[in-house]
Structure formats: structure tokens, C-alpha cells
N, C-alpha and C positions, 0 to 999 in steps of 0.2 A: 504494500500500500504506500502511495506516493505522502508526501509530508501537505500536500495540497487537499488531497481528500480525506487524510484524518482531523486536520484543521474544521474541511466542510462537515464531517461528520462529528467532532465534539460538536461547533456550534448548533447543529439541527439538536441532539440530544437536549446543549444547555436550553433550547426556544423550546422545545416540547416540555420538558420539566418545569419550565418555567411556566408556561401555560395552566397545568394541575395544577401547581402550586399555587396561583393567582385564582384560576375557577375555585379550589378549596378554599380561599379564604375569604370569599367576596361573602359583604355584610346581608344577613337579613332580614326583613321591614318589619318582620313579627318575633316575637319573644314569649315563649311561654312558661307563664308563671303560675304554679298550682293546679295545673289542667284551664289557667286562664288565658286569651290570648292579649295580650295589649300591641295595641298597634303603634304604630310611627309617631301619628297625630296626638295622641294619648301623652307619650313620653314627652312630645314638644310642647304640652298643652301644659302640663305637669313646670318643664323648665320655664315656658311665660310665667306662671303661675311666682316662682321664686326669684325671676327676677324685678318683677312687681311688688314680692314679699307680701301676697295674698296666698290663702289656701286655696287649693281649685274649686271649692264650693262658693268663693267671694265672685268665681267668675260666671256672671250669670250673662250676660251678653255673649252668645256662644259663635255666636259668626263672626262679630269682628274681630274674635283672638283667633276662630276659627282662620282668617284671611291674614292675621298678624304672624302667626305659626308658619302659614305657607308661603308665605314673602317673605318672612324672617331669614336673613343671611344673602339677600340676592344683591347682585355687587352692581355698584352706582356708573350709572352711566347716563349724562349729560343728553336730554332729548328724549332717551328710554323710555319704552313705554311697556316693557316684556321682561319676564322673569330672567331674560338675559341679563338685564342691565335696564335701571328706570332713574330719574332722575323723583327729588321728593314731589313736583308737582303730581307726576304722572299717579305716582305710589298713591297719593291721597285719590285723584280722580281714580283707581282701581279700584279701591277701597270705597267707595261712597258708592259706586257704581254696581260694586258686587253685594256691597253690605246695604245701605241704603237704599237703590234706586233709585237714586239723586245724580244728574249731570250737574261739572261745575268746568269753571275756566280752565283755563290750560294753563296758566300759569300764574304761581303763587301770588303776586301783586294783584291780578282781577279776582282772585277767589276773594281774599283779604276786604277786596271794595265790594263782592257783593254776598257778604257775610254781614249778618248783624253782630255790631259789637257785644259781647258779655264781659264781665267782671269776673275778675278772678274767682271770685265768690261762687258765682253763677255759673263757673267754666265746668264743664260735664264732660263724662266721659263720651267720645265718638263726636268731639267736638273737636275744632281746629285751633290751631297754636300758631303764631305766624313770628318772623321773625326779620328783622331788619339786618341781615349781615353788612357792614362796609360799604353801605349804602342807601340813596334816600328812598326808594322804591325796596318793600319786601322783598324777600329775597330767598325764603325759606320756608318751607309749613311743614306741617303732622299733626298727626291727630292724637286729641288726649286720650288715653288709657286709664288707669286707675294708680292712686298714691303717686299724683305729682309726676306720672312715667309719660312717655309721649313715643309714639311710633314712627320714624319716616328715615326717608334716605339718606345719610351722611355721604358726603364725597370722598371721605376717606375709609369708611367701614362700609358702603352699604347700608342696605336696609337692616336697622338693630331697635332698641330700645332704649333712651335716655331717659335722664330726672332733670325734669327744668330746674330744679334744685343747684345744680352743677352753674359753678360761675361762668362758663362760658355763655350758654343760657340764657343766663338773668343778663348777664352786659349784653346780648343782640335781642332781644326779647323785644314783641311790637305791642302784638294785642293777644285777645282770645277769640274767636270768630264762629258761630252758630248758622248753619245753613236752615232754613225754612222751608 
């Protein structure tokens, strides 16, 4: 055997073994626990839950965490409007549209003007949060969640979960905004 075909012939060995090796370890969506099955959404439902630092019986609006769980980690992309990549305007128009059944502008500044203002006080969850970054025109929105948390796209994380609590926040912080 030439030094040329045992060469070809390690590497097909190493691509074949590596193939079972990769088929046997690929992850999967169910887990069964006590004869129970818990699913994907379940476990994601469970991790919103704590990082809201609610119990999951606090979470009684079940579609918008339902919609918050399955956009949760989709990476930001300027224009985006697909689990590819969405920018926060779009994330919020997904959200309103699948949760809601509310159309709203396309972009953060016209939601903002045609939003009724609310008061902190008054700001509710599956309500809007708007923000003025580095600029005189809005510039940023999400939607409120529960204990102070807010849902939307960051440019640097993607779609995650914030505490307007966080100084960054409070220093670009606009209004709170209520669609009708």
C-alpha cells in the first residue's frame, strides 16, 4: 500500500468515526423525568421564570413569555425582521402581532408617538418601554415583563432580558408607552 492511500484511508476512517461520534451525541428536545416528559419550552419557561425571579405560577400571561422563550437568544440584526436576526423594533412589532393582534410602526420613534403615554406607576406588563439612546429621536423599545424586567433586542446580545433597574437604562430611559 502506497503512503498516499493509507493517508486516504486513515482520513475516511477518522470522517466516518467522527460522524457516530457527533450522530451519538447530538442533544435531545425531551427529557424524561419520572415517567414524565418535559419539553424544551417547559425548561425555557422555567429559566424566564428565574431570571425574572418569579415562580412559574407568577407567570400567568402564557403567550407572551410563550413568544419571549422562543425569540429569547436570536442575535440582532439591524433591519431584521426573522429569527435570523431582528432589530428591537421589529422584535416588538413580532410580539404585538403574534401576542396581541395589534399592528404598530416600524420603527421605534413612531411607535413611541403613537403610544399613549403611562406612568411608571401605571406601566404594565406587555406594555412598551422606549428609550432615547445618543439621540433626540427614540431610538430603542421593548416590552415590559414582570419585576422591573423588559424584553427586546440589544445590538450587542441579541434578543435577552434586562432590569431597567441597570444604570444604563435609567440614563437612556424616555417614556413608558400603552398601545390601545
Amino acid at each position: 500500500m502506497t503512503q498516499k492511500r493509507a493517508i486516504i484511508l486513515l482520513c475516511s476512517t477518522i470522517m466516518v468515526l467522527g460522524f457516530f461520534v457527533s450522530c451519538h451525541s447530538s442533544k435531545s428536545t425531551t427529557t424524561s423525568v419520572k415517567n414524565d416528559t418535559v419539553k424544551v419550552s417547559d425548561v425555557k419557561m422555567k429559566n424566564v421564570a428565574t431570571i425574572l425571579g418569579v415562580s412559574e405560577k407568577e407567570i400567568a400571561h402564557q403567550k407572551l413569555y410563550e413568544f419571549v422563550t422562543d425569540w429569547y437568544g436570536v442575535p440582532y440584526k439591524y433591519g431584521g425582521c426573522t429569527k435570523n436576526g431582528t432589530d428591537c423594533s421589529c422584535l416588538t412589532i413580532n410580539l404585538y402581532t403574534t401576542v396581541y393582534k395589534k399592528q404598530l410602526p416600524r420603527n421605534a420613534d413612531d411607535m413611541a408617538k403613537a403610544c399613549d403615554k403611562v406612568s411608571e406607576r401605571k406601566a404594565d406588563e406587555g406594555d412598551m418601554v422606549f428609550f432615547k439612546i445618543n439621540s433626540k429621536l427614540v431610538s430603542h423599545v421593548g416590552v415590559i415583563l414582570k419585576n422591573n424586567k423588559f424584553v427586546h433586542a440589544s445590538t450587542s446580545k441579541g434578543v435577552l432580558i434586562s432590569d431597567l433597574n441597570e444604570a444604563y437604562y435609567k440614563k437612556y430611559f424616555y417614556c413608558y408607552g400603552r398601545m390601545n
